[in-house]
Residue frames as qw, qx, qy, qz and C-alpha x, y, z in Angstrom:
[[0.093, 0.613, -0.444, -0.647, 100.79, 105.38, 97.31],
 [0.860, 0.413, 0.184, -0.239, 99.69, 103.83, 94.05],
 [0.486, -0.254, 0.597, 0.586, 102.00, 102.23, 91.66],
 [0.526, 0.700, -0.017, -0.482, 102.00, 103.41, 88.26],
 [0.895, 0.254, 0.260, 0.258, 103.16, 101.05, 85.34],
 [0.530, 0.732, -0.140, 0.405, 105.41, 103.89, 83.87],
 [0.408, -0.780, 0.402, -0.253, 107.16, 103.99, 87.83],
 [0.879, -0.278, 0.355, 0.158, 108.34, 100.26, 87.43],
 [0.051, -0.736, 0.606, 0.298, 112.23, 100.36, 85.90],
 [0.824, -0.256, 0.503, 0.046, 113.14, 96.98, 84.88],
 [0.254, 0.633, -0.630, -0.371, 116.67, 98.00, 82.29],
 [0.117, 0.529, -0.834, -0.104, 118.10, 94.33, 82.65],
 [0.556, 0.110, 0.800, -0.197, 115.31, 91.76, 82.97],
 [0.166, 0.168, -0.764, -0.601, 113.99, 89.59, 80.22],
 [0.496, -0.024, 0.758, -0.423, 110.57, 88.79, 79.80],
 [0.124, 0.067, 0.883, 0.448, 108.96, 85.86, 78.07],
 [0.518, 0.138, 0.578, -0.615, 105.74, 85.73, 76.92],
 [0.092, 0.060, 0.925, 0.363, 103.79, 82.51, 75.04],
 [0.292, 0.436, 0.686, -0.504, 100.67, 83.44, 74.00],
 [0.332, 0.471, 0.732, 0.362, 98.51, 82.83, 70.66],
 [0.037, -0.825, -0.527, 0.201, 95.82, 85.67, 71.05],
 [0.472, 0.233, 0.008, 0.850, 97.41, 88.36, 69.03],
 [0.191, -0.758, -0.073, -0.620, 95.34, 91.33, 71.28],
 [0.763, -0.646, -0.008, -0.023, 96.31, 90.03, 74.24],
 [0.782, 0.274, 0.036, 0.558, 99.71, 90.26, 72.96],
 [0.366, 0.595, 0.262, 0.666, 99.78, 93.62, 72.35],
 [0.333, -0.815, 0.023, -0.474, 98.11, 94.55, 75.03],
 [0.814, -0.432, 0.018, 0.388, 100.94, 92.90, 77.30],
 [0.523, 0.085, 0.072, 0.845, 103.69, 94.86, 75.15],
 [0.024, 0.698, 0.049, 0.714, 101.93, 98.14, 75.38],
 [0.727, -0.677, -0.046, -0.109, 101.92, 97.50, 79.58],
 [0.849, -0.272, 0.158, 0.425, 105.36, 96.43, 79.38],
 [0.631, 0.649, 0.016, 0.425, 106.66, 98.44, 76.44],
 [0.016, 0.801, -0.298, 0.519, 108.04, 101.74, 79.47],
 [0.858, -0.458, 0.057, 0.226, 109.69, 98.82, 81.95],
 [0.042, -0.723, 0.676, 0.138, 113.01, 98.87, 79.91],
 [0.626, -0.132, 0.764, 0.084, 112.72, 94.91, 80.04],
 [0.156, 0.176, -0.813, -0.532, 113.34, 92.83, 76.96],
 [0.572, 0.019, 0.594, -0.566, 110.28, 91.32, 75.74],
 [0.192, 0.186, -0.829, -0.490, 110.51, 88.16, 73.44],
 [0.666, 0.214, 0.144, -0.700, 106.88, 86.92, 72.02],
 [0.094, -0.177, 0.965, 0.168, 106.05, 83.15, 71.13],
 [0.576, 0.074, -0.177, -0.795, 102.89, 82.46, 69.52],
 [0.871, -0.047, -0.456, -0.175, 103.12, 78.81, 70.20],
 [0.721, -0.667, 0.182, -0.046, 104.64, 76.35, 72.46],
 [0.869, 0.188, 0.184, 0.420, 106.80, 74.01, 70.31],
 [0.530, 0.584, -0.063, 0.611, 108.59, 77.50, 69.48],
 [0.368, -0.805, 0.141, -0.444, 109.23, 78.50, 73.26],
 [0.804, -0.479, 0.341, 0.093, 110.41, 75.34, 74.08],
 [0.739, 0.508, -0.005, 0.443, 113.07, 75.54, 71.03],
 [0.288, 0.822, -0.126, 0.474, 114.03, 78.24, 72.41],
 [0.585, -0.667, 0.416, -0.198, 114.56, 77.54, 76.15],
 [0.970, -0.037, 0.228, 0.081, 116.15, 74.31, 74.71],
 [0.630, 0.710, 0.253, 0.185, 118.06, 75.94, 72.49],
 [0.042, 0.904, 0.090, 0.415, 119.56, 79.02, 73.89],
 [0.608, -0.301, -0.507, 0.532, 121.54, 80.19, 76.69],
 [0.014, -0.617, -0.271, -0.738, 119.67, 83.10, 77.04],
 [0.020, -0.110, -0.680, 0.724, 118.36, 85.25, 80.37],
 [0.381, -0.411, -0.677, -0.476, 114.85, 84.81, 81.53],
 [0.122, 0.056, -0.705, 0.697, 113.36, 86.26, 84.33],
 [0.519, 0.244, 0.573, -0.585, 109.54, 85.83, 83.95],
 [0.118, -0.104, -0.837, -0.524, 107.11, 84.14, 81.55],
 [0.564, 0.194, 0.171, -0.784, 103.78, 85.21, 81.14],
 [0.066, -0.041, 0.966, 0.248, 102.24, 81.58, 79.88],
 [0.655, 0.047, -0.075, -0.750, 98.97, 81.20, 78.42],
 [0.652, -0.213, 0.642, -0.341, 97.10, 77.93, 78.82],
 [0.785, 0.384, 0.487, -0.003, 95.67, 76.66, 76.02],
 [0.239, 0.676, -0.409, -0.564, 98.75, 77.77, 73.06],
 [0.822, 0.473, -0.283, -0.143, 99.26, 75.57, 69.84],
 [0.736, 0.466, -0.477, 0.117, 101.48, 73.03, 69.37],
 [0.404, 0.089, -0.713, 0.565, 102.50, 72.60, 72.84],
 [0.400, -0.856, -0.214, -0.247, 99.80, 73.69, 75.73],
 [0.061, -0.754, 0.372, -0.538, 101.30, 75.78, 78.66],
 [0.691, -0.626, 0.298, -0.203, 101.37, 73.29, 81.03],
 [0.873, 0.186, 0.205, 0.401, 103.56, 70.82, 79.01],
 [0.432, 0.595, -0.236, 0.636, 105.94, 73.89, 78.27],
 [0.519, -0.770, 0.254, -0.270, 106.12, 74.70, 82.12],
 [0.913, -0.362, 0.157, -0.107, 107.01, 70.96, 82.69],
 [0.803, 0.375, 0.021, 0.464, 109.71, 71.37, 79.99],
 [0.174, 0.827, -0.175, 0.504, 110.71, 74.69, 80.85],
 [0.739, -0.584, 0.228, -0.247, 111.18, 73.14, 84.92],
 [0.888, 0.161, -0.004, 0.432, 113.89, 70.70, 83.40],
 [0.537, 0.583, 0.071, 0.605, 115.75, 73.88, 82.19],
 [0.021, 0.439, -0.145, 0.887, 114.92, 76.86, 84.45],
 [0.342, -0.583, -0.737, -0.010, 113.46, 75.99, 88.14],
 [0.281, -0.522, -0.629, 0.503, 113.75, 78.93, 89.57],
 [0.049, 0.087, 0.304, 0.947, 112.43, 81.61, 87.03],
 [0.398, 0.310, 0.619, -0.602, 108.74, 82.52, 87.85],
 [0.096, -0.427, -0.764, -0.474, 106.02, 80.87, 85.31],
 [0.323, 0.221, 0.335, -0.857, 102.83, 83.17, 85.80],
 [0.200, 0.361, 0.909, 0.062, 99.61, 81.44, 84.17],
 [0.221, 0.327, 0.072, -0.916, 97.59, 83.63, 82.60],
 [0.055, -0.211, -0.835, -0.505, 94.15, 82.09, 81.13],
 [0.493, -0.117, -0.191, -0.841, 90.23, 82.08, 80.42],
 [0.736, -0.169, -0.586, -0.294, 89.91, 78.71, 82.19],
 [0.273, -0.577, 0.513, -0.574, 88.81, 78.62, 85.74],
 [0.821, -0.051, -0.556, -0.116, 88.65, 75.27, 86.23],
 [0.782, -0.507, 0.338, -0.132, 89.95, 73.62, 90.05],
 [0.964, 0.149, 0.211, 0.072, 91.39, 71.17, 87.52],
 [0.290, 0.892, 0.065, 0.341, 93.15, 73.68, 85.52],
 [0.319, -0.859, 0.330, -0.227, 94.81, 75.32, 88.58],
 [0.805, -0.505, 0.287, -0.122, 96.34, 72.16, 89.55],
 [0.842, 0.385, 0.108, 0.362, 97.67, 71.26, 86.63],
 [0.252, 0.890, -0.111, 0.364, 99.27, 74.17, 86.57],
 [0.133, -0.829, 0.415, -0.350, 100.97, 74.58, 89.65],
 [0.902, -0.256, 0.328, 0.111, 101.89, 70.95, 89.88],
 [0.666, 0.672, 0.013, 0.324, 103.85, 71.99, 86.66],
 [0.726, -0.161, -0.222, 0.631, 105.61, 74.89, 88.23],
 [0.038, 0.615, 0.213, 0.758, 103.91, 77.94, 88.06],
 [0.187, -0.119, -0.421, 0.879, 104.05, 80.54, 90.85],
 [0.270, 0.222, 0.234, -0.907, 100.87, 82.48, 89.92],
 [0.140, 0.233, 0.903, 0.333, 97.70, 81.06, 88.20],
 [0.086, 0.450, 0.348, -0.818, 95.77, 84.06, 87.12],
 [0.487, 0.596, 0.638, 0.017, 92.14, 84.25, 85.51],
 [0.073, 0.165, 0.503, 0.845, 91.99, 86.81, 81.97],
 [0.055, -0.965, -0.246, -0.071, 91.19, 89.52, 82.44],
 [0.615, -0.379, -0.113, 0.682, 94.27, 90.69, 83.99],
 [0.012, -0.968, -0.237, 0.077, 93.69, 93.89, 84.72],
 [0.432, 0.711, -0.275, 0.482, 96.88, 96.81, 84.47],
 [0.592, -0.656, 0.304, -0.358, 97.04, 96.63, 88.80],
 [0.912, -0.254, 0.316, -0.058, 97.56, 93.26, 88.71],
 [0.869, 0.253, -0.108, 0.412, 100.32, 92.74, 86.04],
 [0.226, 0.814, -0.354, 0.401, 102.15, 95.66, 87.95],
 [0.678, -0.486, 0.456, -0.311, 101.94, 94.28, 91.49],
 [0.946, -0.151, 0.244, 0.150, 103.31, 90.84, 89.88],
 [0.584, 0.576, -0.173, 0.545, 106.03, 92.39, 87.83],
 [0.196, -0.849, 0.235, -0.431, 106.84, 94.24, 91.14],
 [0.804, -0.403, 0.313, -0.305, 106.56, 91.58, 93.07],
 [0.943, -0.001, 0.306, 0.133, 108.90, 89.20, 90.79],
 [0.652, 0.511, 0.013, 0.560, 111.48, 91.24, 89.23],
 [0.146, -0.923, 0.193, -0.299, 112.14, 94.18, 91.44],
 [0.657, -0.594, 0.458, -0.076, 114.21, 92.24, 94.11],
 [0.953, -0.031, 0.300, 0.024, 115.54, 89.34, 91.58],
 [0.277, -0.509, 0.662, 0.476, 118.91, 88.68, 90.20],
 [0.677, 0.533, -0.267, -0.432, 119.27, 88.00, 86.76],
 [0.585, -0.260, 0.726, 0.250, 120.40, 84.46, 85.39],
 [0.539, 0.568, -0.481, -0.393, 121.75, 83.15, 82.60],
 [0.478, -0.323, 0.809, -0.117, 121.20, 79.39, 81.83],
 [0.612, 0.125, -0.555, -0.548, 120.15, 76.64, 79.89]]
């Protein structure tokens, strides 16, 4: 059976996403828009990590780009890993580096996936990381 993006439910989860790229934006909220989940939008880093610093808010995924302003994505993982270790960080970039990867998931990211990202693949990881998970609330 296939999964269809308008089959995945998700009323009471919150996701983040940090990313500059204002079509790649868009095209994440128009994939996401018939989940149900909240979806709050950071164009930088320095204003994601205000907010995770900030807040006592629920978060159950972050879609992180690599290279945002004012803060890159792996330096807001490493902050965001102080705050929240067991929310999933997905990686989502244009750089396929070896180097790249590592950084990344020495940070604290769960998934470290090249751009493209196709509509298959952000369902199967939204399936795969929010269907089954409890919600928290922390700072």
């Amino acid at each position: 059976m296939t999964l269809n993006i308008n089959d995945l439910q998700f009323p009471d989860k919150k996701i983040i996403i940090v990313e500059d790229d204002i079509p790649s934006i868009r095209y994440y909220e128009t994939l996401l828009k018939n989940t149900g989940a909240e979806v709050k939008i950071f164009r930088n880093g320095k204003d994601f990590i205000d907010f995770i610093t900030h807040e006592i808010v629920q978060i159950d995924l972050v879609l992180m780009d690599f290279l945002v302003p004012l803060v890159n994505g792996i330096e807001c993982i490493k902050i965001f890993r102080k705050e929240r270790k067991d929310v999933p960080v997905l990686m989502l970039t244009a750089y396929a580096s070896e180097q790249s990867k590592k950084e990344a998931f020495l940070a604290g990211c769960y998934e470290y996936i090249l751009k493209p990202v196709y509509p298959e693949k952000i369902m199967a990881l939204l399936e795969k990381y929010l269907k089954h998970k409890k919600s928290t609330i922390a700072r």
